[in-house]
RODO-2510 file (C-alpha; in nm, 4 decimals, decimal comma):
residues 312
     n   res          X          Y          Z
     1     x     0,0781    -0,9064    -1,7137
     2     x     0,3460    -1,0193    -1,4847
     3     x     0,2995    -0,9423    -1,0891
     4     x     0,6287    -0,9894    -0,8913
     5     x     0,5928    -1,1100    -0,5580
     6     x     0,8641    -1,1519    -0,2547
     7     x     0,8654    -1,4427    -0,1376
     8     x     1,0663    -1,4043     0,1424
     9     x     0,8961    -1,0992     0,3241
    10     x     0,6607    -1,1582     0,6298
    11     x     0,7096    -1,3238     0,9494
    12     x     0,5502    -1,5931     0,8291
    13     x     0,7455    -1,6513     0,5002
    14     x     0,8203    -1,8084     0,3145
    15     x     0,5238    -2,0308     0,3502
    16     x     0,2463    -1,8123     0,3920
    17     x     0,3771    -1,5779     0,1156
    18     x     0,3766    -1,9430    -0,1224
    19     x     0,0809    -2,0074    -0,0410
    20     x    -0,0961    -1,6617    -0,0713
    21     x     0,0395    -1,7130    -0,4160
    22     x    -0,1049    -2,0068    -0,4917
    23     x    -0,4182    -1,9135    -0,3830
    24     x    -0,3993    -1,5202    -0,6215
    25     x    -0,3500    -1,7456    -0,9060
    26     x    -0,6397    -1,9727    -0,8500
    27     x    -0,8140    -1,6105    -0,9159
    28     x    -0,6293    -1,4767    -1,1822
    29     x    -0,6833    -1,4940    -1,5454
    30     x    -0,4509    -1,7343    -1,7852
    31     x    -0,2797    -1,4421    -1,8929
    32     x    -0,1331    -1,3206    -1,5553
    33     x     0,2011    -1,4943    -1,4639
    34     x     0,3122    -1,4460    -1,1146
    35     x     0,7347    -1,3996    -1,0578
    36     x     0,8036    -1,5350    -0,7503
    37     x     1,1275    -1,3781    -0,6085
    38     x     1,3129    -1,6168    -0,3540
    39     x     1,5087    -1,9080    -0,2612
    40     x     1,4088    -2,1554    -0,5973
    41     x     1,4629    -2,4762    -0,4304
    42     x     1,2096    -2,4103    -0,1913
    43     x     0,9647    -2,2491    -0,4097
    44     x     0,9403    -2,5690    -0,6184
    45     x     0,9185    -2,7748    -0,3550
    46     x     0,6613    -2,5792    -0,1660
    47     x     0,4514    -2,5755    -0,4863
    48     x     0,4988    -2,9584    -0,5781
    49     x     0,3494    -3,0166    -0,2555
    50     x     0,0061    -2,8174    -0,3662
    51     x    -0,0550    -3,0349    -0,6412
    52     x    -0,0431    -2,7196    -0,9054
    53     x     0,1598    -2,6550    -1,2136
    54     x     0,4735    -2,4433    -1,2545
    55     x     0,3800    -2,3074    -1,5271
    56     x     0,1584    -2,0264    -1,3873
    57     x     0,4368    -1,8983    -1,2300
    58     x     0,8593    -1,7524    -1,2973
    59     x     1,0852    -1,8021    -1,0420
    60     x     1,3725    -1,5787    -0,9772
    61     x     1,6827    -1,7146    -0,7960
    62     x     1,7204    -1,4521    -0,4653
    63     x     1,8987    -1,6676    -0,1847
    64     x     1,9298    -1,3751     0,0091
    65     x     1,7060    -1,2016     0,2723
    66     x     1,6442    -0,8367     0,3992
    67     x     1,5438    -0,9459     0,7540
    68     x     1,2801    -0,7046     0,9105
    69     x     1,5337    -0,5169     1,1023
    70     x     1,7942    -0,3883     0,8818
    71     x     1,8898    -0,1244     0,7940
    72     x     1,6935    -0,0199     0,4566
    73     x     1,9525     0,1480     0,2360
    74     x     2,2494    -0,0758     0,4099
    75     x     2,1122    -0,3770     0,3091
    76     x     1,9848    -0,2951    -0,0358
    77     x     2,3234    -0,2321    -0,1310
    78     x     2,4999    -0,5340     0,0726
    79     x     2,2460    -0,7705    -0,0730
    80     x     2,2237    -0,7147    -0,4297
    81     x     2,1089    -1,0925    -0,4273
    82     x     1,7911    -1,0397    -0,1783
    83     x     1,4519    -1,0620    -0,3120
    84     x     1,3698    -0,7571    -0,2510
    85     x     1,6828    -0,6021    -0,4707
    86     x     1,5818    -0,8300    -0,7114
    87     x     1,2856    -0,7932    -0,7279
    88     x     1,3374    -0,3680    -0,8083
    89     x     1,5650    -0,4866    -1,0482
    90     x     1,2565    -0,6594    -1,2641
    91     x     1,0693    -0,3598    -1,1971
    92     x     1,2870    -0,1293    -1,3171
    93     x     1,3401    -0,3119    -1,6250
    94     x     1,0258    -0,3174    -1,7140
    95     x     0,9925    -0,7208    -1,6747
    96     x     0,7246    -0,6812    -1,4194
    97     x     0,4853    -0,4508    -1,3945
    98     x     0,4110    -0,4172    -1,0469
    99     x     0,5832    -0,5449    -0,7410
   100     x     0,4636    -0,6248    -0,3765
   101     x     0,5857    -0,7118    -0,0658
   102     x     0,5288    -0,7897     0,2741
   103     x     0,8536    -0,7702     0,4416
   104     x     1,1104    -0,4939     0,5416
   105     x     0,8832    -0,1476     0,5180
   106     x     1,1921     0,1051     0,4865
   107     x     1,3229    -0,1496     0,2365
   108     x     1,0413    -0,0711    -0,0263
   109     x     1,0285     0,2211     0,0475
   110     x     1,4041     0,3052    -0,0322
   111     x     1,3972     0,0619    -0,2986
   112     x     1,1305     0,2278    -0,4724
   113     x     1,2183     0,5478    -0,4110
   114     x     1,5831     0,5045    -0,5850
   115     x     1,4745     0,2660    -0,8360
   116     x     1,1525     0,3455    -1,0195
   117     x     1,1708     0,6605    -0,8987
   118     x     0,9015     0,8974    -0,7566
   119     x     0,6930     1,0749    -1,0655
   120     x     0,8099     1,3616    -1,1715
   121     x     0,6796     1,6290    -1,0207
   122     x     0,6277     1,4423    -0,6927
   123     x     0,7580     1,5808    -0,3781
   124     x     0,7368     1,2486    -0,1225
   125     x     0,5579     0,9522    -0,1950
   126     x     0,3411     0,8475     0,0170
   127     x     0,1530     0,5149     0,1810
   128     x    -0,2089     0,4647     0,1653
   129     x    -0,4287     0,2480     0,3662
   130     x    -0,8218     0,1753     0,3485
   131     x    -1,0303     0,2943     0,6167
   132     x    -1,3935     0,1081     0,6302
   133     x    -1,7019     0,3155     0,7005
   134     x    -2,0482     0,2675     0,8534
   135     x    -2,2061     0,3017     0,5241
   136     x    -2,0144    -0,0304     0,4209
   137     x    -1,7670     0,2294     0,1707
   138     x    -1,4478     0,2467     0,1922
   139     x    -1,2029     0,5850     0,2837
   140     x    -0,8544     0,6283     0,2301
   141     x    -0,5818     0,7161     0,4794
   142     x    -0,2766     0,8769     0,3942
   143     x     0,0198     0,9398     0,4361
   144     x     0,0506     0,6306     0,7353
   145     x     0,3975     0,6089     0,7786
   146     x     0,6523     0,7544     0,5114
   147     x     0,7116     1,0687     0,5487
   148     x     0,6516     1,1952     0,9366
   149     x     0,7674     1,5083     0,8939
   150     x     0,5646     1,6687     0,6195
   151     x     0,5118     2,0454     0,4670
   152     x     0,2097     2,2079     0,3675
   153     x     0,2712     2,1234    -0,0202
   154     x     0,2922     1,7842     0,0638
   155     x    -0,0266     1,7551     0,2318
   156     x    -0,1763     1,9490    -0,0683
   157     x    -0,0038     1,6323    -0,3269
   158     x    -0,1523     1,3258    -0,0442
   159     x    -0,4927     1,5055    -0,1465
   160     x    -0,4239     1,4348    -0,5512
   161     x    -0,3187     1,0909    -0,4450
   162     x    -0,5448     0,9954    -0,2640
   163     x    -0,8382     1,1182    -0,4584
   164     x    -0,7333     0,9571    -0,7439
   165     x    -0,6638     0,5662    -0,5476
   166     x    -1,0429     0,7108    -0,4642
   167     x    -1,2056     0,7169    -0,7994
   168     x    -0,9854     0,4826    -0,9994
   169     x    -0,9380     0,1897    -0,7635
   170     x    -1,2408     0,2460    -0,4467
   171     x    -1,4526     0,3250    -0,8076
   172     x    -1,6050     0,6318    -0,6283
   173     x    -1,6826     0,8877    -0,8787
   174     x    -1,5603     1,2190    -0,6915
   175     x    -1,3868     1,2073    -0,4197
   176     x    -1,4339     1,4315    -0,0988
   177     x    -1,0945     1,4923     0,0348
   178     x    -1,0515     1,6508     0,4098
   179     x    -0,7576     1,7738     0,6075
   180     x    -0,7389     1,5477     0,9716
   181     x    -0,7002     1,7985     1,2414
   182     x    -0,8177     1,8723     1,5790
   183     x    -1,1020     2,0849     1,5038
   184     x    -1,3322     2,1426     1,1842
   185     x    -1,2410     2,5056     1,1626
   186     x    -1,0159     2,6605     0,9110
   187     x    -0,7976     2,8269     1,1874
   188     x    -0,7551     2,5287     1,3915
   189     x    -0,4400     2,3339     1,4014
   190     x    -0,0809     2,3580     1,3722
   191     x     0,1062     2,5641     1,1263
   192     x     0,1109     2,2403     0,9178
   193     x    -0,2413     2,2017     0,9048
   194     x    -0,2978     2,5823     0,8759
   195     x    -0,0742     2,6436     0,5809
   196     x    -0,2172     2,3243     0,3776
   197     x    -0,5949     2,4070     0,4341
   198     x    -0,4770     2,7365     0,2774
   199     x    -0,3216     2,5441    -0,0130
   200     x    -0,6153     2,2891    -0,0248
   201     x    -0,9072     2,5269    -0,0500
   202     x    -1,0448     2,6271    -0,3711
   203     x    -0,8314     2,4024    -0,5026
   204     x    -0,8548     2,3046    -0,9260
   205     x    -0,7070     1,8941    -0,8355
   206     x    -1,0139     1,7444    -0,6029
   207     x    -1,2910     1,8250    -0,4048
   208     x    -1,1943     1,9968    -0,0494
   209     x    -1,4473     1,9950     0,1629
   210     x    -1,2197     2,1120     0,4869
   211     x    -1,1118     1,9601     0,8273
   212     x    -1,2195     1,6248     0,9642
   213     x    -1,1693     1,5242     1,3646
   214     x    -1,0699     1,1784     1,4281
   215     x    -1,4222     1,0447     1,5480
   216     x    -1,5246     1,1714     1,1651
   217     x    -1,3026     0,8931     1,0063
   218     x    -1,5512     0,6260     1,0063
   219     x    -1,8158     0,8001     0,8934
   220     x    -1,9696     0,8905     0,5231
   221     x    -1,8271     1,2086     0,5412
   222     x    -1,4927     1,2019     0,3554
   223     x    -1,4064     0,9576     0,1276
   224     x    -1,0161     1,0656     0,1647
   225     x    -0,8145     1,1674     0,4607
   226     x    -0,4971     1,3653     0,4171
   227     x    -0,2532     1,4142     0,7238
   228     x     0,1127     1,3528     0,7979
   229     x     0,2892     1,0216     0,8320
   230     x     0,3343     1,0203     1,1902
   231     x    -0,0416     1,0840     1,2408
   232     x    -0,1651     0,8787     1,0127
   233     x     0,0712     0,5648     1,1306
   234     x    -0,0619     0,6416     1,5066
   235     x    -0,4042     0,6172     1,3641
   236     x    -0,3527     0,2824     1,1660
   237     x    -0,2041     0,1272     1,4409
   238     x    -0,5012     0,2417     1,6579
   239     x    -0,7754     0,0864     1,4434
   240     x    -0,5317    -0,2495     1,4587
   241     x    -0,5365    -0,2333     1,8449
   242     x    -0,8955    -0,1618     1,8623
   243     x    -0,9443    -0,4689     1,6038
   244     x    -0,7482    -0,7038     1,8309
   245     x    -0,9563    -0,5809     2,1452
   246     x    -1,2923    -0,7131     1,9613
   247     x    -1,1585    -1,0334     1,8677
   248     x    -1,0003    -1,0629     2,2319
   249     x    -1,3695    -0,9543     2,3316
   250     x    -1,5146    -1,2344     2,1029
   251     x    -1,7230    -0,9868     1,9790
   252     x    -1,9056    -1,0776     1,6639
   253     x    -2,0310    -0,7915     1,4233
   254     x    -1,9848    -0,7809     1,0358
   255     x    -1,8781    -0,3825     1,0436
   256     x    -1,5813    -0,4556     1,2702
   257     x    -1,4522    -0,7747     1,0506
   258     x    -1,4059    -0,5036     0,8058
   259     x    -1,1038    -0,3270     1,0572
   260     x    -0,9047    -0,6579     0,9438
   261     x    -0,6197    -0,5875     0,7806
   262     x    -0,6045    -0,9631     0,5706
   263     x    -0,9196    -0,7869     0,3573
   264     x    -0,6983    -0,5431     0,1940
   265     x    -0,3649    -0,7408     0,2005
   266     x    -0,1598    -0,4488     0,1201
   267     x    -0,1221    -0,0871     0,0645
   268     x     0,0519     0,0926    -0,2651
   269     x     0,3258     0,3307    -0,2231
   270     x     0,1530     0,6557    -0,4435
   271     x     0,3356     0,8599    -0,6645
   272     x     0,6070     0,6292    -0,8033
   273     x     0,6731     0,5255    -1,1556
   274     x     0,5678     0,2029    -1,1030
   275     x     0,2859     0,0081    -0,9131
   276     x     0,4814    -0,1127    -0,5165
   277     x     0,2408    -0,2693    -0,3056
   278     x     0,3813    -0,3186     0,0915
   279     x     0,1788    -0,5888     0,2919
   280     x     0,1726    -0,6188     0,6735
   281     x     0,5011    -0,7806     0,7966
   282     x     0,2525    -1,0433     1,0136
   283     x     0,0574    -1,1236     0,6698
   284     x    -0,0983    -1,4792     0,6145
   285     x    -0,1780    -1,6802     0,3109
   286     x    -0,5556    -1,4900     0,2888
   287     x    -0,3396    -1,1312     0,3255
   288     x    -0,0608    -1,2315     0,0889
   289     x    -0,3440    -1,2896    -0,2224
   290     x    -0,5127    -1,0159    -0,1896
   291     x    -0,2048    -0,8164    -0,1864
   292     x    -0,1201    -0,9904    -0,4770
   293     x    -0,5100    -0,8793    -0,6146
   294     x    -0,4539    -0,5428    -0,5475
   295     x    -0,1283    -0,5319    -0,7466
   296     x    -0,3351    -0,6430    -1,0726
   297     x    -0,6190    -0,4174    -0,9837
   298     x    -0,3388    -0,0975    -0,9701
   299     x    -0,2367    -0,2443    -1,2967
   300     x    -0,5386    -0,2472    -1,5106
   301     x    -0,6101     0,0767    -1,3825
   302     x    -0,2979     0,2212    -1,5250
   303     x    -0,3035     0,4405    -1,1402
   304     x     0,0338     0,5602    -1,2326
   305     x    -0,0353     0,7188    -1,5673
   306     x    -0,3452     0,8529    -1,4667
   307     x    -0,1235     1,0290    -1,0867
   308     x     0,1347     1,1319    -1,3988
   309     x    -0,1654     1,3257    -1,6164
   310     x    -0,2655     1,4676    -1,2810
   311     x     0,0486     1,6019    -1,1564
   312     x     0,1319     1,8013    -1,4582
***
């Protein structure tokens, strides 16, 4: 297994993204290489200075950077040489199996999209995130952020999605999946919402058990949450904000350590051919490996297969 890496994403790269690295591979088996996508001068000398061997790692030459804001498509195709081109490139060809990021957003997202391609079958990809609950389990969120203009079939796909990241990677057996909205009734909601719960009920893919409000998310309720992107990234960014007020706070309580984002490390784009992992652009060394964990974890699960089977 090979698990490309950018080395040159984050604000804190490419240092923190080095070391992340260096710490994943401490936890990975012999037979996982890490490619390491960036400027190779530093890379070796960053790793010479942690006292571990080369060999656990590839390094691809990519002196060039897709700073966080550029334009996505623009610099994809002005910067064949970035990391992040190059990086697609491997992926593409098959001499990688899974690729992850934490720099430019739109980047990997348009890189993905036009690369590997969505699945066949797929109307938008979509971004996932992991929502902790009360119980200690863990929900997914999704779409936060790709697509913020959605229709009602789109909705009905995040549901597939997301109950299968559910069972195959959160390991929970079946899935309840619910519609966010502003009330629990079917008729409440936009047309959006409307039109989807119609699609969603009685449906043959996953287990529907209806509308959720927003002070449902943390709770044992639903296991996955389906709503648009420009819901779902308000609600993301809320739990961050709320997570920043505690620490601010100095509050100390084991449930709300959970609302850190450096626990997950990243979040998979679902529904392309191939496993792309986007990290938080502010990630640190603890953040960049378990991105890098969560790559491998998408990988032995064969997700993408199992979203292709589904989708049929």
């Amino acid at each position: 297994m090979k698990i490309g890496i950018d080395i040159m994403g984050g604000d804190f790269a490419p240092k923190a993204t080095l070391e992340g690295a260096i710490l994943a591979i401490k936890e990975l088996p012999e037979k996982v290489k890490i490619v390491l996508f960036g400027e190779k001068n530093q890379i070796e000398n960053e790793i010479e200075s942690h006292n571990i061997s080369i060999d656990r790692f590839e390094i691809v030459d990519s002196p060039e950077k897709i700073e966080m804001g550029e334009h996505p498509t623009k610099a994809l195709k002005l910067k064949p040489n970035s990391s992040i081109s190059k990086g697609f490139s491997h992926l593409t060809k098959g001499e990688i199996d899974g690729f992850a990021s934490a720099g430019n957003t739109g980047a990997m997202f348009v890189g993905g999209y036009y690369s590997v391609k969505p699945i066949n079958g797929i109307i938008r990809p979509a971004i996932s995130t992991l929502i902790p609950k009360e119980d200690g389990s863990l929900a997914v969120l999704l779409d936060v952020g790709a697509n913020a203009d959605c229709k009602a079939e789109m909705l009905y796909q995040f549901g597939i999605l997301g109950s299968l990241f559910a069972k195959h990677i959160c390991n929970i057996t079946t899935p309840n999946v619910s519609l966010l909205n502003l009330g629990e009734e079917k008729t409440k909601g936009n047309m959006l919402t409307q039109s989807a719960y119609n699609l969603m009920e009685n449906n043959n893919h996953y287990n529907f058990i209806g509308n959720i409000e927003a002070r449902d998310i943390f709770n044992s309720v639903t296991d996955v949450i389906v709503c648009d992107g420009f819901t779902g990234n308000i609600v993301l960014k809320e739990i961050e904000a709320f997570y920043s007020l505690i620490k601010k706070r100095n509050i100390i309580d084991p449930y709300f350590e959970k609302l850190n984002y450096e626990q997950y490390g990243g979040t998979p784009i679902l529904g392309l051919n191939k496993p792309v992992i986007i990290g938080h652009g502010i990630s640190n060394k603890i953040a960049i490996k378990n991105m890098i964990l969560l790559t491998k974890n998408l990988i032995d699960a064969g997700l993408t297969n199992k979203i292709i089977n589904n989708i049929k």
